[in-house]
C-alpha positions as CSV (number, residue, x, y, z in Angstrom):
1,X,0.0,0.0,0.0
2,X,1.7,3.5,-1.1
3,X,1.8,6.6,1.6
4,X,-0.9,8.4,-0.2
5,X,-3.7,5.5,0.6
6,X,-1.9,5.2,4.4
7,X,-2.9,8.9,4.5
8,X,-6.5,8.6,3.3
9,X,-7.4,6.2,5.9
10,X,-5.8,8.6,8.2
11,X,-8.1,11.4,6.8
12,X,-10.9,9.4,7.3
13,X,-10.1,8.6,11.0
14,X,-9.7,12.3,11.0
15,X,-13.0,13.2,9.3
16,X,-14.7,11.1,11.9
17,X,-13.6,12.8,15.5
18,X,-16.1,15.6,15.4
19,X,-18.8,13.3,15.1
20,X,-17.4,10.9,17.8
21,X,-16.8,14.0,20.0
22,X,-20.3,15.8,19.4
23,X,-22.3,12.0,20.0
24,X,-20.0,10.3,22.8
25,X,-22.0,9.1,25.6
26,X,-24.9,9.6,23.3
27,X,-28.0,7.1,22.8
28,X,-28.6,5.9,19.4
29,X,-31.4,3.8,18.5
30,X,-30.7,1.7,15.1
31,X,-33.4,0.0,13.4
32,X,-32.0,-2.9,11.8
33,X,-34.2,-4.7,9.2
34,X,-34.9,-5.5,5.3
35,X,-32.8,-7.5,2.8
36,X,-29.6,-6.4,4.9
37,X,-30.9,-9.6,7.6
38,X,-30.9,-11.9,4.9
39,X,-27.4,-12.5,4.4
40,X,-24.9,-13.1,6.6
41,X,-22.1,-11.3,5.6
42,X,-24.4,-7.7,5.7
43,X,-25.5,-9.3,9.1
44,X,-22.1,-8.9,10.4
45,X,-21.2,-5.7,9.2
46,X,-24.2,-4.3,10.6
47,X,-23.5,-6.2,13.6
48,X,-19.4,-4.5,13.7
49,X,-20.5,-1.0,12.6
50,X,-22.6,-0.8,15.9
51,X,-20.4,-2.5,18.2
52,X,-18.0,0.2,16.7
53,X,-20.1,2.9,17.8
54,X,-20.7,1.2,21.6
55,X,-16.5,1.0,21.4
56,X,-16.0,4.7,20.2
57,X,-18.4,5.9,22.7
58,X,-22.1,5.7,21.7
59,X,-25.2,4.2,23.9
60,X,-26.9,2.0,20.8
61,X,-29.7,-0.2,21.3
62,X,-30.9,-2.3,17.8
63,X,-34.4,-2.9,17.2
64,X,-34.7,-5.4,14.4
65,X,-37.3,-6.9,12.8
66,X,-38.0,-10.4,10.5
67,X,-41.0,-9.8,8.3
68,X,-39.0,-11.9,5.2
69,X,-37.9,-14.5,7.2
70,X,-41.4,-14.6,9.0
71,X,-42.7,-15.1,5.7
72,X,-40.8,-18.0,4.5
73,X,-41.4,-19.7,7.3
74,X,-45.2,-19.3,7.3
75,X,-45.3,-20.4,3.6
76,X,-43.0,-23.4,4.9
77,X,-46.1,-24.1,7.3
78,X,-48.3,-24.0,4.0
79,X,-50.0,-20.9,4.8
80,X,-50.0,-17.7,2.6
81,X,-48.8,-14.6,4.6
82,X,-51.3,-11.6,4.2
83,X,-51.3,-7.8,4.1
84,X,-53.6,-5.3,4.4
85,X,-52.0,-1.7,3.4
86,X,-48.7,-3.0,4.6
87,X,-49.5,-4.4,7.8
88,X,-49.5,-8.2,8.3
89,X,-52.5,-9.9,9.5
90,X,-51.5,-12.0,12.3
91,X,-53.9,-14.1,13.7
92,X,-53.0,-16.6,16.7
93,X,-50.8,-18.7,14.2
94,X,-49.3,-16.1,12.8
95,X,-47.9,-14.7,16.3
96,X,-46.7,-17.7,17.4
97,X,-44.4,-18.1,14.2
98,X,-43.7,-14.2,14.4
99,X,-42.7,-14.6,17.9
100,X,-40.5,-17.7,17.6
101,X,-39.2,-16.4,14.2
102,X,-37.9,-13.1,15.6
103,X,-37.0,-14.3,18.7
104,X,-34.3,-17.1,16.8
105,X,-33.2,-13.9,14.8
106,X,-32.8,-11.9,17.9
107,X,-30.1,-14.6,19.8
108,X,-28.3,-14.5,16.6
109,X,-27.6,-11.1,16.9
110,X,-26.9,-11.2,21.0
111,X,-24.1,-14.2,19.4
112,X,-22.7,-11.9,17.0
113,X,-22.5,-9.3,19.0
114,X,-20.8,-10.6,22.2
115,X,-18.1,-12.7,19.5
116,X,-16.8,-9.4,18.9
117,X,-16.3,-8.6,23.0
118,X,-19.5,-6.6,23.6
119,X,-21.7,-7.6,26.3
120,X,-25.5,-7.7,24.5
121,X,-28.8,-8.8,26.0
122,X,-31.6,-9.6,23.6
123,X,-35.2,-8.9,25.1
124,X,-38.6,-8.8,24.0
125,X,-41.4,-6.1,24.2
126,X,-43.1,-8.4,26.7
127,X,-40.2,-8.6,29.2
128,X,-40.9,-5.7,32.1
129,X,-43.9,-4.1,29.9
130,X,-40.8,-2.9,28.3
131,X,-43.8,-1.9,25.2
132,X,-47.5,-2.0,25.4
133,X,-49.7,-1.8,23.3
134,X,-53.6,-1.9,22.2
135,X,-54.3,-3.4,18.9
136,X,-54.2,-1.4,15.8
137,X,-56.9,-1.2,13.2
138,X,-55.3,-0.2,9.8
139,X,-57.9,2.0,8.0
140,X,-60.6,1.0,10.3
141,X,-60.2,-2.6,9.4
142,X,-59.0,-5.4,12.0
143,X,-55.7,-7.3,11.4
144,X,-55.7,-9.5,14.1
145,X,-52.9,-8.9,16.6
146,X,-50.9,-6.1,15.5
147,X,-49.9,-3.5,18.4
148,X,-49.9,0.0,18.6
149,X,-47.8,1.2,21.0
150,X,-49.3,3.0,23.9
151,X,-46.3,2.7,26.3
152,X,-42.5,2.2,26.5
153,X,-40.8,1.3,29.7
154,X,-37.8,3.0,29.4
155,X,-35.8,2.4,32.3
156,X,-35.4,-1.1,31.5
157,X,-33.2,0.1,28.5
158,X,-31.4,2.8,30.8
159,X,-30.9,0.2,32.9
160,X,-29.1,-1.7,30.7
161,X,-27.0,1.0,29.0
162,X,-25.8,2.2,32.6
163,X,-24.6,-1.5,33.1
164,X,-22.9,-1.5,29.9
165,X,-24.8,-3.5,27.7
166,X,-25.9,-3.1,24.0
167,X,-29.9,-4.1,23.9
168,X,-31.3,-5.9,21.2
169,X,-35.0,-5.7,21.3
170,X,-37.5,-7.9,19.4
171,X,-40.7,-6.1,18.3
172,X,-43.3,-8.3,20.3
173,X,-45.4,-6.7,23.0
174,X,-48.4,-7.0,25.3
175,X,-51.9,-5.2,25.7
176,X,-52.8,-5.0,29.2
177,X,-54.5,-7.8,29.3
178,X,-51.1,-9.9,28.9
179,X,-51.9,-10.5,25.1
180,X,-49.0,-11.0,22.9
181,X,-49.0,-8.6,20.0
182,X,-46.9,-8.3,16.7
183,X,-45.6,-4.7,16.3
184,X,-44.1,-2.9,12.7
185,X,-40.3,-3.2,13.8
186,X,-40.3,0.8,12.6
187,X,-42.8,1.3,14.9
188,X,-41.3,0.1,18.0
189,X,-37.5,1.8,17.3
190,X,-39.6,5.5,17.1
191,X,-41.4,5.1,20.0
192,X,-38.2,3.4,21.6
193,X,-36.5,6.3,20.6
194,X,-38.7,8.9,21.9
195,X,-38.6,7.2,25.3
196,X,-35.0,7.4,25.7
197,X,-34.2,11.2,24.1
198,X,-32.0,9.6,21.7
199,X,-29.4,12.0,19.8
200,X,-30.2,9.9,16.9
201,X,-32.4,7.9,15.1
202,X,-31.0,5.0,12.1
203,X,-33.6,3.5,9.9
204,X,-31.6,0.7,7.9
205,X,-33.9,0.0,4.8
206,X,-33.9,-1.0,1.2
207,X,-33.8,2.2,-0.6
208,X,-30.6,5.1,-1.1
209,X,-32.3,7.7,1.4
210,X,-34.8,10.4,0.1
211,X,-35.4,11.0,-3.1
212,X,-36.1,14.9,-4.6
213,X,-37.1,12.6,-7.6
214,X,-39.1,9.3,-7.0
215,X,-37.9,8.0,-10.0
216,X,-34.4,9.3,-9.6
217,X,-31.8,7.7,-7.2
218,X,-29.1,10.2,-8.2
219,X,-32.0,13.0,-6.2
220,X,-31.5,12.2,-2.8
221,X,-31.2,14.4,-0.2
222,X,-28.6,14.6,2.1
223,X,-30.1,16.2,4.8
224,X,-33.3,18.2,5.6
225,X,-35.1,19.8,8.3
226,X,-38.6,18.9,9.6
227,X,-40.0,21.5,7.7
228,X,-38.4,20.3,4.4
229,X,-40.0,17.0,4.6
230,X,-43.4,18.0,5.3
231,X,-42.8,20.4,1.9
232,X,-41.9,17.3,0.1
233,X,-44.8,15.9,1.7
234,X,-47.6,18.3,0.3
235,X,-45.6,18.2,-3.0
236,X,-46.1,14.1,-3.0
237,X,-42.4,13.9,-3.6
238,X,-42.6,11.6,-0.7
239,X,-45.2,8.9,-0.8
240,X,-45.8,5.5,-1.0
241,X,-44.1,3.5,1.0
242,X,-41.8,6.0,2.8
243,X,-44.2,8.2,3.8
244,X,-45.2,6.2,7.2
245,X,-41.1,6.1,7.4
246,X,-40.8,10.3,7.3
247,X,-44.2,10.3,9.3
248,X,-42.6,8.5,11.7
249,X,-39.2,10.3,11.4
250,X,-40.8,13.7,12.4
251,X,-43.1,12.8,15.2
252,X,-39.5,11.5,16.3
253,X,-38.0,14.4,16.5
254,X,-41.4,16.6,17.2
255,X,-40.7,14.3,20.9
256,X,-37.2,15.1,21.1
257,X,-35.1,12.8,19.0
258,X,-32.5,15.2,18.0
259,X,-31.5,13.7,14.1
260,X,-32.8,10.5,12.0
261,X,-31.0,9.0,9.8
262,X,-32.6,6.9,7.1
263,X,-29.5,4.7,5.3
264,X,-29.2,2.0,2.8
265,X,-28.7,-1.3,4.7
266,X,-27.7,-3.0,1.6
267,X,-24.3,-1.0,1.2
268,X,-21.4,-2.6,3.8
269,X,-20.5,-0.6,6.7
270,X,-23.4,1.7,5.9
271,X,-24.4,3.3,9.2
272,X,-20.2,4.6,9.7
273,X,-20.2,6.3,6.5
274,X,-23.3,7.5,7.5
275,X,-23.4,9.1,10.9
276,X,-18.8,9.5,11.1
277,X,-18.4,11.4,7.1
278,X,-18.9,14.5,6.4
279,X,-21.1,14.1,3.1
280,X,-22.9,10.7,4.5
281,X,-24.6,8.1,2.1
282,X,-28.1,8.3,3.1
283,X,-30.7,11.4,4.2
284,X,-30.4,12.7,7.5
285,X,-33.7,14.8,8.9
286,X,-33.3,17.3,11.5
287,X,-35.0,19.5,13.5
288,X,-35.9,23.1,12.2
289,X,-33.0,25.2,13.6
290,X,-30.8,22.9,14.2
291,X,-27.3,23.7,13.0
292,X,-26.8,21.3,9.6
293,X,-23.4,19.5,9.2
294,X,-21.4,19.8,6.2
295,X,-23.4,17.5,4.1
296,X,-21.6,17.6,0.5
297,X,-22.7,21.6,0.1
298,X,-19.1,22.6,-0.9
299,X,-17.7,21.2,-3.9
300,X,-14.9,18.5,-2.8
């Protein structure tokens, strides 16, 4: 390797220590889902980018969901997985397999994360009421046992971060009347996230980040404010199947998540060159006021 490429990574080490400095000690909730879980190798860089961020300084907890593999195995069962508007109806079948699906997914991550020397405890929305919920109608129309979260038990996670640990959390939760309930994995890291003040918010998905352009991947936006995405809203830039995504961005920072990141978990070590360089790979949305990084604004 010649000097000049010894310097770059240097650069990039360099590039990084404002963010490190500005988030250290910081809670960041990462929502960890999509094709990303379905190979093993993007598994593991997930997996190392946030143990990075626990090493460097960060409070991370993962939410992560398991709709695909959910669905393969119902369809191994010989049942047909349904949706209504994006929602899956789960009937008492359905949770069971939902439940026992994520919860194998969720050990495999509390492996992958201790192998590389970080103490992780994987837990469930039912374990100390961590999330409660009533069920969720989705446009008026009953799904079965899908939860809407009515409350989040955050000291159990504050708990954990004070003792050191990374939590993992699987999206299952309970009404109060000690029903089990399915619960949109995107759903649970927001309201996650807005019961622990996080600094940030990282949705891992299948797509670049925002688009300007719908139909144009080279459009997206680096970073916006609160106010910009509700523009892009009314303009119907943003619809479709990232629109409950930004809804759910903004009523996270409306409750005091400070910035959301939505990133492309499909692209190796992702969430570092998201949150640690300067010009980022996905969109990050911000509060109105808030003071916007150098994004990619000044030609390199």
């Amino acid at each position: 390797m010649g000097m000049e490429k010894w310097i770059e990574k240097g650069n990039v080490l360099i590039e990084a220590l404002p963010y490190i400095q500005r988030f250290n000690r910081k809670v960041i909730v990462v929502k960890y889902g999509g094709s990303a879980m379905l190979d093993k190798e993007f598994m593991m860089n997930v997996i190392q980018d946030v143990t990075l961020l626990k090493l460097v300084g960060f409070k991370p907890i993962i939410v992560h969901g398991g709709g695909k593999a959910i669905s393969a195995y119902i369809e191994k069962l010989g049942m047909t997985p349904k949706f209504i508007n994006g929602l899956r109806v789960t009937d008492e079948e359905t949770l069971e397999v939902a439940e026992m699906v994520l919860s194998s997914v969720n050990k495999q991550l509390v492996s992958q994360v201790e192998s590389l020397g970080v103490r992780a405890i994987g837990i469930s929305g039912k374990d100390g009421a961590l999330l409660t919920c009533k069920k969720k109608l989705s446009d008026g129309e009953d799904i079965g046992y899908v939860g809407e979260i009515i409350k989040v038990n955050a000291d159990i996670l504050f708990d954990l971060l004070e003792k050191d640990f990374l939590p993992i959390v699987m999206p299952i939760g309970m009404d109060e009347n000690f029903h089990g309930y399915n619960i949109n994995a995107d759903d649970a890291a927001s309201a996650i996230a807005k019961a622990v003040k996080a600094n940030k918010l990282a949705f891992l998905t299948d797509t670049e980040g925002v688009y300007l352009d719908p139909n144009d991947p080279k459009t997206v936006i680096s970073e916006m404010t609160v106010s910009e995405a509700h523009e892009l809203i009314k303009s119907g830039a943003i619809a479709g199947g990232m629109l409950p995504k930004i809804n759910n961005c903004i009523e996270a920072i409306e409750q005091g998540v400070s910035r959301v990141h939505i990133i492309d978990g499909r692209i190796l070590h992702s969430i570092l060159l998201e949150i640690f360089t300067n010009k980022g790979i996905g969109t990050a949305i911000l509060e109105d006021g808030q003071e916007k990084f150098y994004r990619g604004e000044i030609d390199d």
